[in-house]
matplotlib code that plots the C-alpha trace (Angstrom):
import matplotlib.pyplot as plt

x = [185.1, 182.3, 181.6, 178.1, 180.1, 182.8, 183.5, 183.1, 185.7, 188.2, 187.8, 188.3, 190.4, 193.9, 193.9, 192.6, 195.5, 196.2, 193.1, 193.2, 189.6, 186.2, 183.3, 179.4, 175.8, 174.9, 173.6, 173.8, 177.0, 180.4, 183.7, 187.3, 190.7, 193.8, 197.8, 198.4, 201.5, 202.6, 201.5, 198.0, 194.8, 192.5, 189.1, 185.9, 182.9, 180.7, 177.4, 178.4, 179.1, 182.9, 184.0, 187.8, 190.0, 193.6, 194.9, 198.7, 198.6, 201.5, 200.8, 200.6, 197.6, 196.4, 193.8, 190.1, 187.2, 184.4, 184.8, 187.5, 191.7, 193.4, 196.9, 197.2, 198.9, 197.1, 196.6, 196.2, 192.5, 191.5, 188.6, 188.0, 185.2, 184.4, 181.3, 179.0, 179.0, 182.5, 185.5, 188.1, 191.9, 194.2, 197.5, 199.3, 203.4, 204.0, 202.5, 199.5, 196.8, 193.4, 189.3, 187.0, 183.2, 181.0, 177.4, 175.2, 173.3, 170.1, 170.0, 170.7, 169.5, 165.9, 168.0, 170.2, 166.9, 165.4, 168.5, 169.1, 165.2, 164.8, 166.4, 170.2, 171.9, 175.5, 177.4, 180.5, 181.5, 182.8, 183.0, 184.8, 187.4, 190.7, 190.6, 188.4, 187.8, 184.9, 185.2, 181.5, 182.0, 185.8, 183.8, 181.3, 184.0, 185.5, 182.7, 181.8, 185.0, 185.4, 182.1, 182.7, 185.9, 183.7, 180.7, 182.4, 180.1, 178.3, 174.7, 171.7, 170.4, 174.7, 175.0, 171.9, 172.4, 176.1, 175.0, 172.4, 174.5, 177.5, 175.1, 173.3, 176.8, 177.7, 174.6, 175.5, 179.2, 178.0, 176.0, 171.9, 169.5, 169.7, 167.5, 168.1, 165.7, 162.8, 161.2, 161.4, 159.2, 155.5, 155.0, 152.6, 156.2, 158.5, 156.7, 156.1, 159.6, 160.9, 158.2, 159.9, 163.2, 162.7, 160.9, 163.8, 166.3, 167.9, 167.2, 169.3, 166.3, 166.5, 166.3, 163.4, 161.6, 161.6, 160.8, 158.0, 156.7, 156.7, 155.4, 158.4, 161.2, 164.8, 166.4, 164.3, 163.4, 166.9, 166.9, 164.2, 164.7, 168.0, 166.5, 163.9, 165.9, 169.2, 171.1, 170.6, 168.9, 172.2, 173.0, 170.1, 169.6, 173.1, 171.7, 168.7, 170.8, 173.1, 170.2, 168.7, 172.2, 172.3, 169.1, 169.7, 173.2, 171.4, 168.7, 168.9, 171.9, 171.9, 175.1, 176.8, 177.1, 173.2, 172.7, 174.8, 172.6, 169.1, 169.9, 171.5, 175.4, 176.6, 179.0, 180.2, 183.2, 181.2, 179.1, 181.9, 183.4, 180.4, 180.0, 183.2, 183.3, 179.9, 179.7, 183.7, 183.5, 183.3, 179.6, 180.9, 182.6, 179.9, 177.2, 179.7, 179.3, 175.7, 175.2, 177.5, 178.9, 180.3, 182.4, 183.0, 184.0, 186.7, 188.7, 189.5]
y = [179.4, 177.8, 179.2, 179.0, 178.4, 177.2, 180.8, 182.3, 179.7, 180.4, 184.2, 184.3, 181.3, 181.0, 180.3, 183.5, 184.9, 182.3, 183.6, 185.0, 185.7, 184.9, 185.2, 184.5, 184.1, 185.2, 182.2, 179.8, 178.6, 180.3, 180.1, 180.7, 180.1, 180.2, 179.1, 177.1, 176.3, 172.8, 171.7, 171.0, 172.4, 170.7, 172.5, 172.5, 171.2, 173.4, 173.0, 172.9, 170.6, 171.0, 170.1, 171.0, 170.9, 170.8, 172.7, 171.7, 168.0, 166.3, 167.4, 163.9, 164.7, 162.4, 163.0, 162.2, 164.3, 161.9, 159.0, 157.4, 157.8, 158.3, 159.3, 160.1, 161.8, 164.3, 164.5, 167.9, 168.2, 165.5, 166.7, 166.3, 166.2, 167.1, 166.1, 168.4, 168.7, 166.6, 168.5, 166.9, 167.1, 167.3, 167.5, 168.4, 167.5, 170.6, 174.2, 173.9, 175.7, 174.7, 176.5, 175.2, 175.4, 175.4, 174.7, 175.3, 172.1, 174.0, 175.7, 172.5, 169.0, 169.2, 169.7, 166.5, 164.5, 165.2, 164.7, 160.9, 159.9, 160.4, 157.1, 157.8, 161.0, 161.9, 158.8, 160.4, 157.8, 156.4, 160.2, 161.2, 158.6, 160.8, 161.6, 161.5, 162.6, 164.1, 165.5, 166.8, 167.9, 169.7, 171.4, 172.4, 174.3, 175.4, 177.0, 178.4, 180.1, 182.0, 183.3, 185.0, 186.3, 188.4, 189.1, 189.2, 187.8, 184.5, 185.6, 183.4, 181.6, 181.1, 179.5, 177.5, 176.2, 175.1, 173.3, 171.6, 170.2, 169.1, 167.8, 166.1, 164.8, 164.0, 161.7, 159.9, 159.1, 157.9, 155.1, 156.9, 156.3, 159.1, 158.7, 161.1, 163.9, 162.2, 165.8, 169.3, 171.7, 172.3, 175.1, 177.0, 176.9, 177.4, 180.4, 181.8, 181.4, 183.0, 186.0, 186.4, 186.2, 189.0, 190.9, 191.0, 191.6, 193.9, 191.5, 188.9, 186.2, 183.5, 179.2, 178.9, 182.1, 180.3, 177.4, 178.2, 179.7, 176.4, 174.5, 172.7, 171.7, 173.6, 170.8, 169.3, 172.4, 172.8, 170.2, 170.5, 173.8, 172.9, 170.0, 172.3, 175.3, 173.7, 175.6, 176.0, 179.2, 181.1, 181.2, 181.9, 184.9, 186.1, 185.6, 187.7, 190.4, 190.9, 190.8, 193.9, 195.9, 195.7, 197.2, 200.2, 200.9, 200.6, 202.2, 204.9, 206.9, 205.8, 206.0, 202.2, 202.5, 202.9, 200.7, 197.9, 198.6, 198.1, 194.9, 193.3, 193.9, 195.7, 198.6, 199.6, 197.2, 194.0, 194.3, 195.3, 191.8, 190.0, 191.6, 191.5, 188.0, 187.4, 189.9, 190.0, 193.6, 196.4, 198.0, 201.5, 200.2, 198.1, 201.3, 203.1, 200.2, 200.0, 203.8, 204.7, 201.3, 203.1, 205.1, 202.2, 200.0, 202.9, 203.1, 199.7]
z = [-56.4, -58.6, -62.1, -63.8, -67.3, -69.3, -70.3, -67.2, -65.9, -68.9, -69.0, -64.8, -64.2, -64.1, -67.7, -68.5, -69.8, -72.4, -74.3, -78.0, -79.2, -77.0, -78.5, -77.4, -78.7, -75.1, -73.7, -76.4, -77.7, -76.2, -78.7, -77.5, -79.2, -76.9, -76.7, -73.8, -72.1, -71.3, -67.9, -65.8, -67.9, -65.3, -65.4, -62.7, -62.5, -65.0, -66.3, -70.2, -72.6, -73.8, -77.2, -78.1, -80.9, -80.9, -84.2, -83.9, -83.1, -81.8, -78.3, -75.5, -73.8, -70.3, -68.2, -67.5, -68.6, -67.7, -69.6, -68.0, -67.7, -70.9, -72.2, -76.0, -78.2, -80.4, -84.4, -86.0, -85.5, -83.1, -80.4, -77.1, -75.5, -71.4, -69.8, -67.7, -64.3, -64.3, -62.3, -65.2, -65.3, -68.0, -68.2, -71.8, -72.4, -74.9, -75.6, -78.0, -79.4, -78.9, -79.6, -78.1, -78.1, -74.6, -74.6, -72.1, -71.3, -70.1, -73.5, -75.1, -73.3, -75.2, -78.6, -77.5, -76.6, -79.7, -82.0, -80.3, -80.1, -76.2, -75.5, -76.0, -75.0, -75.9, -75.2, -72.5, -71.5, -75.1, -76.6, -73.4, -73.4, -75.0, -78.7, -81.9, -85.1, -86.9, -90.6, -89.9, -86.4, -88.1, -90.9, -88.5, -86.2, -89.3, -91.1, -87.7, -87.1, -90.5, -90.2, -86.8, -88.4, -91.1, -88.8, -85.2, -82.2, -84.0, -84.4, -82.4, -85.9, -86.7, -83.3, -83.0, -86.7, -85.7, -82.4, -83.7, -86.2, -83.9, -81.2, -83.7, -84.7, -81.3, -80.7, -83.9, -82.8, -79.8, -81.5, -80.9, -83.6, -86.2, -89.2, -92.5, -93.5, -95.6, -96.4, -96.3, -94.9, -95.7, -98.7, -96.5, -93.2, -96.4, -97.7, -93.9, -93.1, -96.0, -95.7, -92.2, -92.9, -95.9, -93.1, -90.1, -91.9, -89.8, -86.7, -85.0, -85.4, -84.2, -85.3, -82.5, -84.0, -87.7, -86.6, -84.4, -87.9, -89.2, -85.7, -85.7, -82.7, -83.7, -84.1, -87.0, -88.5, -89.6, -91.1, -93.1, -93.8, -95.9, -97.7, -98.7, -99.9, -100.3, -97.8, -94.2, -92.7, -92.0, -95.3, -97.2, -94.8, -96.1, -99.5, -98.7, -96.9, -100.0, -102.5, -100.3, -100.1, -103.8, -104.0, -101.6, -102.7, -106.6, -105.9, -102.9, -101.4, -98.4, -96.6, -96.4, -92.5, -92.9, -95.1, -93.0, -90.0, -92.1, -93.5, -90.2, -90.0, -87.0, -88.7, -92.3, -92.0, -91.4, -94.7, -96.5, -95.4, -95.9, -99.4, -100.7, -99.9, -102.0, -104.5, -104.8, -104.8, -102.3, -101.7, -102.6, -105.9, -106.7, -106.3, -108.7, -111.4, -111.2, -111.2, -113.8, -115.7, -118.7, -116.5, -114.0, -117.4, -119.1, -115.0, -115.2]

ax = plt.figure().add_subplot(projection="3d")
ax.plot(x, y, z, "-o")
ax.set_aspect("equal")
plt.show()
């Protein structure tokens, strides 16, 4: 049977039960964490990009996934990467624990020409050659993971932010030209992007929508985007969705799961997550403190 994705593959396969969490950005970036046995992990031909991560280490791990034979044993953290379009087999001594990040090359092959110039794509057959390490590429998959934990499925601007940036990686690693940021945006993109973002708050926008705004590819808008405001788009959107909870809870009684829904977050639980993380206390306590602080003040 052929499978038109990595997820499909791992969600129907015989692997399927090993699974913990899945989660998807529909068709951009696909995340799964499982506990594998020892044995054969040998995967089809699928049209994705594959980028793994062992999270035990320790484990010897041989196969080919279209670089080349290799047999290595794992460090806590090492990645692996599988070509596209490359039926690869792997075969693991021990039981380990591995997540994994799938991208669709369709969604993704102009993002990868752009990030290594149009002359070098992702290097497979040296990135595909058994292990390697990538602090970036690690806090990427990191950063990634904890925010799907507080908001569930990864958002399209949270997924296209974290591929571009471990794409971008990628390319690097496997030796393209990859120049720094020399400037930001324009002020007339900056102020039009921001104007958006204020506006769709409640939306899951997108990276191509903002940088559209700014008549700028993805891939470099992101870029600029963060050396112009000093964070990346994800996270000042998160700044602009907890500046506008703390105005409704302050200044309207909107119920919270109302609230939640208006400024982007999919049920009562999610912003309460999100805003005890960044306002390190809960939306209904914090609407008590800022309605009635004296009283809030003598509880404590």
């Amino acid at each position: 049977m052929g499978y038109a994705s990595f997820a499909q593959w791992y969600s129907e396969g015989h692997l399927a039960s090993y699974v913990r969490t899945m989660k998807s950005a529909g068709g951009i970036l696909h995340l799964l964490e499982a506990a594998q046995p020892a044995g054969d992990m040998s995967a089809p031909a699928v049209p994705d990009i594959v980028l793994n991560q062992d999270l035990l280490g320790g484990t010897r791990v041989s196969g080919d996934l279209g670089g080349g034979r290799f047999d290595v044993r794992s460090r806590q953290g090492d990645l692996f990467l599988a070509a596209p379009s490359f039926a690869n087999t792997v075969i693991v001594d021990t039981a380990y624990e591995i997540r994994s990040l799938s991208f669709p090359l369709a969604q993704w092959q102009s993002v990868l020409d752009e990030a290594a110039d149009g002359r070098f794509p992702v290097d497979y057959q040296k990135l595909c050659a058994g292990a390697f390490a990538s602090p970036t590429i690690r806090s990427a998959i990191r950063n990634l993971w904890a925010l799907c934990d507080e908001e569930g499925a990864p958002s399209r601007l949270l997924a296209q932010a974290a591929g571009c940036e471990i794409l971008a990686e990628l390319c690097r690693l496997g030796g393209a030209p990859f120049g720094q940021v020399k400037g930001g945006l324009a002020h007339w993109a900056e102020r039009r992007c921001l104007d958006l973002l204020r506006s769709r708050l409640s939306e899951d926008i997108s990276l191509d929508e903002l940088a559209a705004e700014a008549q700028l590819s993805p891939f470099h808008f992101a870029r600029m985007f963060k050396q112009s405001v000093g964070v990346p788009p994800r996270v000042y959107l998160t700044r602009l969705r907890m500046e506008k909870a703390c105005e409704l809870l302050e200044h309207t009684d909107l119920p919270i799961t109302e609230i939640a829904l208006e400024v982007g977050y999919a049920s009562n639980q999610v912003l309460a997550r999100v805003f005890v993380k960044h306002m390190r206390v809960s939306p209904s306590d914090y609407r008590r403190a800022v309605r009635d602080p004296v009283r809030s003040y003598m509880l404590r």
